[in-house]
C-alpha positions as a printed NumPy array, in Angstrom:
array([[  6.025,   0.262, -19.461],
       [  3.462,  -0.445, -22.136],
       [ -0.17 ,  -0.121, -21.383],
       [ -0.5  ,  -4.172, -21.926],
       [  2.675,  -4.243, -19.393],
       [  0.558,  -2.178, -16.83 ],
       [ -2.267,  -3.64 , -17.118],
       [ -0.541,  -7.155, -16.253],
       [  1.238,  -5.957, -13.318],
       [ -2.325,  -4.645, -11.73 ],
       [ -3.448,  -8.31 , -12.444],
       [ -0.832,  -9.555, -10.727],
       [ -1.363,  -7.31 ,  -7.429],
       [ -4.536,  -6.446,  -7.398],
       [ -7.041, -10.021,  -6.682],
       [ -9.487, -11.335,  -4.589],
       [ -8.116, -12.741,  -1.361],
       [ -9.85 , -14.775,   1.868],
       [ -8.369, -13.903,   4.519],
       [ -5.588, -12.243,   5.861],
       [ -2.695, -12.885,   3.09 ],
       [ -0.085, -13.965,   5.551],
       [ -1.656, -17.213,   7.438],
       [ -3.786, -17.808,   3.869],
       [ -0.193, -17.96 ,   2.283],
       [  0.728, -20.825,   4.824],
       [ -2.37 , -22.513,   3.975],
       [ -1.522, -22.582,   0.437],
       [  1.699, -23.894,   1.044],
       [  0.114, -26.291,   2.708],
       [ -2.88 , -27.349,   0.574],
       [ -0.194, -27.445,  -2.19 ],
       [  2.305, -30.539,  -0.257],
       [ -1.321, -32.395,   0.656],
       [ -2.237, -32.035,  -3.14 ],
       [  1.122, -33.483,  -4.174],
       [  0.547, -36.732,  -1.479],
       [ -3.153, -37.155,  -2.807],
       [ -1.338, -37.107,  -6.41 ],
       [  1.211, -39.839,  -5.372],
       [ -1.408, -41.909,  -3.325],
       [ -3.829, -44.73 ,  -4.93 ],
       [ -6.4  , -44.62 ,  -1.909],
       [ -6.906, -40.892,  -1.54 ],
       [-10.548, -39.965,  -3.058],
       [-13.566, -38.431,  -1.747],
       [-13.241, -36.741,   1.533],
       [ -9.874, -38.915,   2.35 ],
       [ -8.291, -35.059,   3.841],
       [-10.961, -34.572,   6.349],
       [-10.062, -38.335,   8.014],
       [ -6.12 , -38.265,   7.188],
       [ -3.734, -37.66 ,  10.552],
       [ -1.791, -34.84 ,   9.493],
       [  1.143, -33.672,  10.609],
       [  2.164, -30.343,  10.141],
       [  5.712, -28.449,   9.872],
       [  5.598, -24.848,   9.377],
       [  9.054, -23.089,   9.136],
       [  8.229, -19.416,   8.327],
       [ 10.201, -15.915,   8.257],
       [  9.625, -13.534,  11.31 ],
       [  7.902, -11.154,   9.19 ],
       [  5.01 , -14.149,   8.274],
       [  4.541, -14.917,  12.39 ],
       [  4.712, -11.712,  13.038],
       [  1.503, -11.058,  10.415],
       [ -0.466, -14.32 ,  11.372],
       [ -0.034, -14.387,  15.108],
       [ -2.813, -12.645,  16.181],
       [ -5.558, -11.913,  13.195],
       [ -8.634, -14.071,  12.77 ],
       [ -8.862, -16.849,  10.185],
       [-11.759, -17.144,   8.338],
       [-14.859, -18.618,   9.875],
       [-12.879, -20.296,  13.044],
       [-13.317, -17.643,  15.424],
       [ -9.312, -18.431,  16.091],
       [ -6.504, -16.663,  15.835],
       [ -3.015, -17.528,  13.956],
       [ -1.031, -19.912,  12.153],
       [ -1.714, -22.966,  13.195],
       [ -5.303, -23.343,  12.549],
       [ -4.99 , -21.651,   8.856],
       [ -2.049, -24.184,   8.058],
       [ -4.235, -26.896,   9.373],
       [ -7.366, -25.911,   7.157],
       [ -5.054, -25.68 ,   4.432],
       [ -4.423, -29.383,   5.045],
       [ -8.172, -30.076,   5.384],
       [ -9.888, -28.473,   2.397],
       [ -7.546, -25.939,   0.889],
       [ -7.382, -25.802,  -3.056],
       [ -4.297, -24.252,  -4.088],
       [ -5.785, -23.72 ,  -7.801],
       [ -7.635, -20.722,  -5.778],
       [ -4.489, -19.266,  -4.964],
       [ -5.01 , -16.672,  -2.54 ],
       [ -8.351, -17.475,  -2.321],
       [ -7.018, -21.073,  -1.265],
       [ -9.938, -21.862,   1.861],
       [-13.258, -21.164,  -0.413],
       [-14.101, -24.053,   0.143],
       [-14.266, -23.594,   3.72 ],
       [-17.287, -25.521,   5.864],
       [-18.483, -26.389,   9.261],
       [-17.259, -29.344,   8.886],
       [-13.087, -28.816,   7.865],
       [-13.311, -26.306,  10.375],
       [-14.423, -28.503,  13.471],
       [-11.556, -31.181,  11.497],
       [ -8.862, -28.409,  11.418],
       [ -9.157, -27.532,  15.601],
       [ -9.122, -31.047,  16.118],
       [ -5.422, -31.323,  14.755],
       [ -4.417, -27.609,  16.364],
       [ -5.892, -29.292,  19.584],
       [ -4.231, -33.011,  19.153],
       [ -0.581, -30.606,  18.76 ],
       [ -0.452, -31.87 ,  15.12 ],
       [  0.902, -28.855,  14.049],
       [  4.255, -26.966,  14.968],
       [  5.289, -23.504,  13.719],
       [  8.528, -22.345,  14.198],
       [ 10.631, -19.02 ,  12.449],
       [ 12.813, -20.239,   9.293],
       [ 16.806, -19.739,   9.128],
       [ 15.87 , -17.194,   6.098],
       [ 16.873, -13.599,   4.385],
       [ 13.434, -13.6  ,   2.747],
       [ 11.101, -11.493,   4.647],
       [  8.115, -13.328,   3.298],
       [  8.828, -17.133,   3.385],
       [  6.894, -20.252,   4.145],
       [  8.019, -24.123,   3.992],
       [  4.869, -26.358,   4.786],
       [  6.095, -29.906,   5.253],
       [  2.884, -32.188,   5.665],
       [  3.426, -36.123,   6.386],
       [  0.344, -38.383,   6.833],
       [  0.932, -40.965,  10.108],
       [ -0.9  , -43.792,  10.986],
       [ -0.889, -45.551,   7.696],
       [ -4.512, -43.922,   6.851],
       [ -3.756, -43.626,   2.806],
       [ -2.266, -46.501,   0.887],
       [  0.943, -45.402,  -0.734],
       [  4.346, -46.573,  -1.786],
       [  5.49 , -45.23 ,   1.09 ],
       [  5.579, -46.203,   4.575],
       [  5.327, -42.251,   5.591],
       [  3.978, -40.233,   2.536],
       [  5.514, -36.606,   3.328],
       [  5.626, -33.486,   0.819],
       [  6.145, -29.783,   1.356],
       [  6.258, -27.274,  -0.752],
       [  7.634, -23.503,  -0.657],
       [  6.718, -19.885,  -0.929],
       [  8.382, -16.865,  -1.439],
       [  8.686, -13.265,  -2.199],
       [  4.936, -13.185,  -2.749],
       [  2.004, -14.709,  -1.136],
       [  1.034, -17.152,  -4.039],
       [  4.597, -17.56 ,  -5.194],
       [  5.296, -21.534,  -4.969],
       [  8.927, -22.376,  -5.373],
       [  9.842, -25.602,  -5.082],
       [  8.089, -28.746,  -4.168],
       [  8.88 , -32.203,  -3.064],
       [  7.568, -35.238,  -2.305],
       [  9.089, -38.399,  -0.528],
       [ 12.79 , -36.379,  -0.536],
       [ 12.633, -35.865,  -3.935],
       [ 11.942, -32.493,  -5.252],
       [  9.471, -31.977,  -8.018],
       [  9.773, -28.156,  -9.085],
       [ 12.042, -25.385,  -8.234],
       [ 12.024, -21.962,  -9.555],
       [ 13.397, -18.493,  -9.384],
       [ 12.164, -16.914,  -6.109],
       [ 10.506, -13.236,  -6.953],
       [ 13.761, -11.375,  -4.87 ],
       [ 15.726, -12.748,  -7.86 ],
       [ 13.457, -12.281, -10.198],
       [ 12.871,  -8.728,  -9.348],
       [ 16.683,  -8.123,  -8.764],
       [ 16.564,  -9.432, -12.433],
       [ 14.37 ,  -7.306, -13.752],
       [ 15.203,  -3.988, -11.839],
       [ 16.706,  -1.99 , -15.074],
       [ 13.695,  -2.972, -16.97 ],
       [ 11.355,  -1.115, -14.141],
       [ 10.141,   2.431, -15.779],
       [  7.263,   3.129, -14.135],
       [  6.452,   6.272, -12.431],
       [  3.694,   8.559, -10.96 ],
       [  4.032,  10.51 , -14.532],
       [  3.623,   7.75 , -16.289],
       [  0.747,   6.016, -14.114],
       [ -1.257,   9.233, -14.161],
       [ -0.899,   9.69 , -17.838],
       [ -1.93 ,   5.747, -17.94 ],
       [ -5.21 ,   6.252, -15.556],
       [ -6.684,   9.094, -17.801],
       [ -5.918,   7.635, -20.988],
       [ -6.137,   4.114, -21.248],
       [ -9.824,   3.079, -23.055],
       [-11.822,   2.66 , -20.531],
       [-13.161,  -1.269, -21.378],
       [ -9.479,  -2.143, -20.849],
       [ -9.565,  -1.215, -17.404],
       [-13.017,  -1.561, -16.333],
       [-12.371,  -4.933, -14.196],
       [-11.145,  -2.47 , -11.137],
       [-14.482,  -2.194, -10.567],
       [-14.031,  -5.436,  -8.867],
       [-12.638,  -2.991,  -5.815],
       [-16.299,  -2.041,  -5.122],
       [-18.074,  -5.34 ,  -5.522],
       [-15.965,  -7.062,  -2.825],
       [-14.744,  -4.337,  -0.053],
       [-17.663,  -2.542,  -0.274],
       [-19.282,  -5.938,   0.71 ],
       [-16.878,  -6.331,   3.541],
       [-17.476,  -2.785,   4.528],
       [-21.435,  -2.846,   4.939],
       [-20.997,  -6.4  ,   6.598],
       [-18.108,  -4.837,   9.105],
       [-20.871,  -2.304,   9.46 ],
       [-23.994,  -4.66 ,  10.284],
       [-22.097,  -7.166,  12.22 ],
       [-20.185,  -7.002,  15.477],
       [-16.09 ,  -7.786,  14.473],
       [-13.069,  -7.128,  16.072],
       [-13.186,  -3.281,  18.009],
       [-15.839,  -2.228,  15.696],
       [-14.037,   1.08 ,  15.006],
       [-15.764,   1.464,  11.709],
       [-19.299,   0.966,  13.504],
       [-18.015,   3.469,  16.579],
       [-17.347,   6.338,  13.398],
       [-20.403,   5.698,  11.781],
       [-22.705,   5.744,  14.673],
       [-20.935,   8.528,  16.475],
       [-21.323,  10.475,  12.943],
       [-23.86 ,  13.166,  15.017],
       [-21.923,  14.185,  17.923],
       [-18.757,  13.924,  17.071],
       [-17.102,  12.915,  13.701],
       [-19.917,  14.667,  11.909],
       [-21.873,  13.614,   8.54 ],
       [-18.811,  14.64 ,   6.103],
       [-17.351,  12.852,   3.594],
       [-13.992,  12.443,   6.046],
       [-15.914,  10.239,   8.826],
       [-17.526,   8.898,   5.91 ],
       [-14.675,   7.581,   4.187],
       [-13.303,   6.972,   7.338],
       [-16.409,   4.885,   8.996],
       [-16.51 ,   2.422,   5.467],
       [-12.555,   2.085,   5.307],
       [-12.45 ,   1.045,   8.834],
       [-15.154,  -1.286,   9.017],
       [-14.06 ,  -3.306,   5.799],
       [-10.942,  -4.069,   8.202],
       [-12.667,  -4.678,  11.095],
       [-14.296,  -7.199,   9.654],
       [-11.596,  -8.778,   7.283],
       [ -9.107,  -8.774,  10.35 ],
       [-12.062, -10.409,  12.917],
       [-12.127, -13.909,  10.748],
       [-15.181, -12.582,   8.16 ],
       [-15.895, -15.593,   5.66 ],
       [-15.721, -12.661,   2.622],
       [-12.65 , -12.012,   0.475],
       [-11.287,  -9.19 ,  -0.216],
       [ -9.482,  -7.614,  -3.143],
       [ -5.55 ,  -7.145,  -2.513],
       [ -3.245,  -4.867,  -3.417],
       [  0.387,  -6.28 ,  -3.41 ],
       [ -0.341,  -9.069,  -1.39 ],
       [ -2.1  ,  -7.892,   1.006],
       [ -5.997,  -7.389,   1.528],
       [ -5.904,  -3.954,   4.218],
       [ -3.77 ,  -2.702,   1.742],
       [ -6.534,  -2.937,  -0.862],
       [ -8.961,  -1.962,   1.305],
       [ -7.526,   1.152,   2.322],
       [ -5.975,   2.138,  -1.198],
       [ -9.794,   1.539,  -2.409],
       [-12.625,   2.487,  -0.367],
       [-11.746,   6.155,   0.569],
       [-12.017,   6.649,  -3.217],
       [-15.28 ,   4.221,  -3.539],
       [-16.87 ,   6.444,  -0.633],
       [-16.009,   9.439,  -2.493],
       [-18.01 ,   8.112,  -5.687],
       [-20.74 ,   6.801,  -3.787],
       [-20.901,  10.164,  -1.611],
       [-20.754,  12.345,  -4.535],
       [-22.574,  10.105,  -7.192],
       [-19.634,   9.686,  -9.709],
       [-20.122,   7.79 , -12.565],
       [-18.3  ,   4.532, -13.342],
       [-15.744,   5.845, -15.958],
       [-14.122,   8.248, -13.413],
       [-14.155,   5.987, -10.48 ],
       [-12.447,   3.227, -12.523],
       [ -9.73 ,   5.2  , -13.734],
       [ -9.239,   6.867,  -9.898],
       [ -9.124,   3.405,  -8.933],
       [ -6.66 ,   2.335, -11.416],
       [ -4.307,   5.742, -10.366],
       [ -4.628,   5.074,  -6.471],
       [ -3.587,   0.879,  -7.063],
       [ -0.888,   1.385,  -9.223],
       [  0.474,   4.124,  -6.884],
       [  0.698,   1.951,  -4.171],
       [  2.081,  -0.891,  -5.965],
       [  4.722,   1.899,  -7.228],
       [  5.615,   2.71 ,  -3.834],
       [  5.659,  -0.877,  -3.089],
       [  8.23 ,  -1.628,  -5.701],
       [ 10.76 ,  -0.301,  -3.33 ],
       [  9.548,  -1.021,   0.058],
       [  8.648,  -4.992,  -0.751],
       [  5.88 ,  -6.85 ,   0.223],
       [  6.243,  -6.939,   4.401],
       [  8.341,  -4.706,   6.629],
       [  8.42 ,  -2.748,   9.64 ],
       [  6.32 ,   0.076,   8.245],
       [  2.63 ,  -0.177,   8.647],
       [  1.231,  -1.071,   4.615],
       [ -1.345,   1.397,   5.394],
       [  0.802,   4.13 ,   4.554],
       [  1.739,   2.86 ,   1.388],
       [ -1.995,   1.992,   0.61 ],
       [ -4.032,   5.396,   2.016],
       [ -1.205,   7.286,   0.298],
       [ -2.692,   5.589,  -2.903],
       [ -6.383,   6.387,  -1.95 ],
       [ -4.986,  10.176,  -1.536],
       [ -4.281,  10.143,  -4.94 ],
       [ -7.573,   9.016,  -6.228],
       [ -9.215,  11.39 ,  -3.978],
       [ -7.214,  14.138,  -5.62 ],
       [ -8.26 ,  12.871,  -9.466],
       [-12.035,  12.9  ,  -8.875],
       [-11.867,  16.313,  -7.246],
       [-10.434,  17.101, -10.524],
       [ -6.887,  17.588, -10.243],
       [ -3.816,  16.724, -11.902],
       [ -0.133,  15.211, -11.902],
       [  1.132,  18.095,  -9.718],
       [ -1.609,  18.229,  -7.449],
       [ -1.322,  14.314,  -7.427],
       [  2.596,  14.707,  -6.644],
       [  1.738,  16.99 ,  -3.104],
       [ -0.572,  14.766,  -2.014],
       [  1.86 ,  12.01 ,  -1.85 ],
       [  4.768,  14.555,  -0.433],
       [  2.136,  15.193,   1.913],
       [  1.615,  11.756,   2.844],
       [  4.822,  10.852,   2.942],
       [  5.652,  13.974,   5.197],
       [  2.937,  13.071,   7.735],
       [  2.589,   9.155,   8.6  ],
       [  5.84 ,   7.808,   7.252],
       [  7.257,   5.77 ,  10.136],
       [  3.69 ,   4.082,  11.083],
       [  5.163,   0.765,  12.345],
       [  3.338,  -2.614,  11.853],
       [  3.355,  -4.883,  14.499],
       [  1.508,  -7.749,  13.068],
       [ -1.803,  -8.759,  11.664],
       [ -4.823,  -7.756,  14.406],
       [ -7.766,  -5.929,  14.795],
       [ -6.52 ,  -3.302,  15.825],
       [ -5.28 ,  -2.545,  12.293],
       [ -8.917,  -1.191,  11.492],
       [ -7.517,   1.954,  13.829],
       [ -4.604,   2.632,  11.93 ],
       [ -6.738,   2.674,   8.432],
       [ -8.598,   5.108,  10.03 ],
       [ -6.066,   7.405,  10.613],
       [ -4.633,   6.775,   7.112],
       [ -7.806,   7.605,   5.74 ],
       [ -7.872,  11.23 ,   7.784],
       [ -4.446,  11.814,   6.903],
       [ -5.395,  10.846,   2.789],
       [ -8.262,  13.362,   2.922],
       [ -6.454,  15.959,   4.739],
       [ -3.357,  15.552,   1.851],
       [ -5.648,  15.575,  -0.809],
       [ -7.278,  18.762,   0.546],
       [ -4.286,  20.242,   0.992],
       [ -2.939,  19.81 ,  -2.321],
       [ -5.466,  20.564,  -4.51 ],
       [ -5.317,  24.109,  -2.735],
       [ -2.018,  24.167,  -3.468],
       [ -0.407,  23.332,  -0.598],
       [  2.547,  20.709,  -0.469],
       [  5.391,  20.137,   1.856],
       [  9.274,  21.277,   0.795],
       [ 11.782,  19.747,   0.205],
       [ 13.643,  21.524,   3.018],
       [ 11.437,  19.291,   5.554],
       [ 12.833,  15.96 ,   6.25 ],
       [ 12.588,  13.166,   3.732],
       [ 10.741,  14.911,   0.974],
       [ 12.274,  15.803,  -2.373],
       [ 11.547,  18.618,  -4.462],
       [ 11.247,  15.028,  -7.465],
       [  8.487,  13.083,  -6.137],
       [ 10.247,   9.577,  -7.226],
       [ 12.839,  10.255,  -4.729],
       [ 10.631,  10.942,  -2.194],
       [  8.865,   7.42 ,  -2.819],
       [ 12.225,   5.449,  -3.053],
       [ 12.976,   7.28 ,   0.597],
       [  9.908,   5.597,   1.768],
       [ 10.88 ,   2.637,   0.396],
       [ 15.103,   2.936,   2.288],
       [ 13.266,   4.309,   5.564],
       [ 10.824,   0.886,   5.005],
       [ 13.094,  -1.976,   3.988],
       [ 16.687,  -0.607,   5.243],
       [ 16.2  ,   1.581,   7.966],
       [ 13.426,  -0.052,   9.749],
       [ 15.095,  -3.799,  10.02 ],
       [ 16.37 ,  -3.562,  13.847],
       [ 12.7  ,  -1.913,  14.426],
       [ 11.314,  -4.921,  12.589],
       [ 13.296,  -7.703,  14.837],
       [ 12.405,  -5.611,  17.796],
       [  8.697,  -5.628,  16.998],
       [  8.825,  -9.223,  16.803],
       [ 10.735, -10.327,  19.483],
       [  8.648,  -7.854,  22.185],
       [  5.301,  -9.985,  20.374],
       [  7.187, -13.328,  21.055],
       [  7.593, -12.351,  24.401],
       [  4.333, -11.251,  25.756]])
């Protein structure tokens, strides 16, 4: 891949995102089919969305209820689906993209409970191969708008990705349809070059004005961390580290790293009002791929230049590894993402490609086979352990110590080693992944 090719696909994985990236992705869908009725309606202007009777129909894949059941939405104190597809209705702005409830207020969230409480909206699981998949029908009842038609009803689709619309329709008649991202990809798979080699050669050489906007990173999870830090959400595990730092986690740059990572997802995944920035669709994952290295530079004072370019290695490695795993699946995103901040560990303590290359065998030797079962607070403890187990890989590697290739799934080549992630993720783990689901459903 070119350097212009690279620095598109970090673009297009790496941006700011409020709230957790599954139920926000329903809201968008959502916010999208109420845009297209306002379009096709003569009456709907001014604040017609917060007075409209919605009704809401949510088919989504299992992976998508499994991520949205039980995390917090954005300035509701709720949980789930329902109440993000219903502020989607009442003040989403799909121009925002991921970013699609910004314009979120007292006033469309007391709106939004009112329809989750008057059963306006149903969620059910979509008939659907795609692991990340959302349908958001939305009709208006009650004759509230003038329109041509007696029931105004659109919905609109996403797959693949989180801001990836589809197809959209409105009174039966569909609008747009387009290739979903699977086929797309599928596509595009024989054009796909890149590799750690190439990303590493990539982080220390591109100029550095070209890739300065990572920076971004800092500005918005290091605000989530310090406000996950000063406020009380979720289990608190990143306020437990950094206030048990004395008697037992100690004043190191581990429960460091560890106290800031946490807290960002402690408060991201308890319903804070700040965005994050994402990493391949998902906000933890940028979190955790980011803020290890960010507490590294802020720790050890380094300067701009190098924390950019660490940032830039430890993204594009997880978006690497994500390239074969996809976008949701039965293995926890946090070891995609801390195997990423492992790496950018490794390149501000100075080393290289083959140093780089044992901390991800190491990674990949240690916490592959984390399961994720869904969207939650308790998430913040898992980033904490990927954080230890980045910092302990990094360490390890940069004294020269890597796992073989005679242990399980590691390869003496460490591109095999990341597609095995990426089998063990997407193929291996699918029974785990219905089983996950179905034991969640059943609780």
């Amino acid at each position: 891949m070119t350097q212009e090719e690279i620095i598109a696909l970090i673009h297009r994985e790496v941006k700011p995102a409020l709230g957790c990236t599954e139920p926000i992705a329903v809201a968008l869908a959502v916010a999208k089919a109420v845009e297209i009725i306002s379009e096709n309606c003569s009456s709907c202007s001014g604040n017609w969305r917060l007075k409209a009777d919605f009704r809401l129909d949510i088919a989504v894949s299992g992976n998508i209820l499994k991520n949205g059941m039980g995390v917090g939405i954005p300035g509701t104190g709720m949980v789930g689906l329902p109440v993000a597809a219903a502020l989607g209705a009442v003040c989403g702005d799909s121009t925002r993209g991921l970013e699609v409830l910004s314009a979120l207020n007292d006033e469309a969230v007391a709106r939004a409970k009112e329809l989750v409480a008057q059963k306006k909206v149903k969620v059910s699981v979509a008939d659907t191969e795609h692991l990340l998949y959302v349908k958001a029908t939305v009709a208006v009842e009650g004759g509230a708008i003038a329109s041509a038609e007696v029931d105004p009803h659109a919905y609109a689709v996403i797959e693949d990705d989180h801001d990836r619309i589809v197809e959209t329709s409105y009174a039966d008649k569909i609008l747009m349809s387009s290739e979903s991202g699977a086929a797309a990809k599928e596509r595009s798979t024989d054009e796909y070059d890149l590799t750690v080699k190439s990303i590493v050669d990539f982080a220390a050489s591109a100029p550095y004005d070209t890739i300065s906007f990572i920076l971004e990173d800092r500005t918005y999870n290091l605000a989530l961390a310090k406000e996950g830090l000063k406020g009380d959400y979720g289990l608190r595990v990143g306020k437990a580290i950094r206030e048990n730092q004395e008697e037992v986690f100690g004043d190191d740059f581990l429960s460091y790293a560890m106290g800031l990572t946490a807290a960002a997802s402690d408060a991201r995944m308890a319903g804070c009002t700040l965005p994050a920035m994402s990493n391949s669709g998902s906000g933890n994952q940028g979190i955790t791929v980011s803020m290890p290295v960010i507490a590294y530079a802020l720790k050890y004072k380094v300067d701009d230049e190098s924390l950019a370019r660490a940032l830039i290695l430890s993204n594009l490695v997880a978006i690497h590894i994500k390239h074969y795993l996809g976008k949701l699946s039965a293995l926890c995103g946090c070891v995609v993402a801390s195997t990423g901040s492992a790496c950018g560990i490794v390149y501000l303590q100075g080393g290289g490609y083959e140093q780089i290359c044992a901390a991800i065998k190491n990674m990949a030797g240690n916490i592959t086979g984390m399961v994720c079962d869904g969207a939650k607070v308790g998430c913040a403890m898992k980033v904490a352990s990927g954080v230890s187990c980045a910092v302990q890989s990094a360490v390890l590697a940069l004294r020269g110590t890597c796992i073989p290739s005679t242990d399980g799934i590691i390869e003496d080549d460490v591109e095999k080693t990341i597609q095995n992630i990426g089998t063990i993720g997407s193929a291996g783990m699918k029974t785990t992944d219905h089983m996950i689901l179905d034991i969640m459903l059943c609780k």
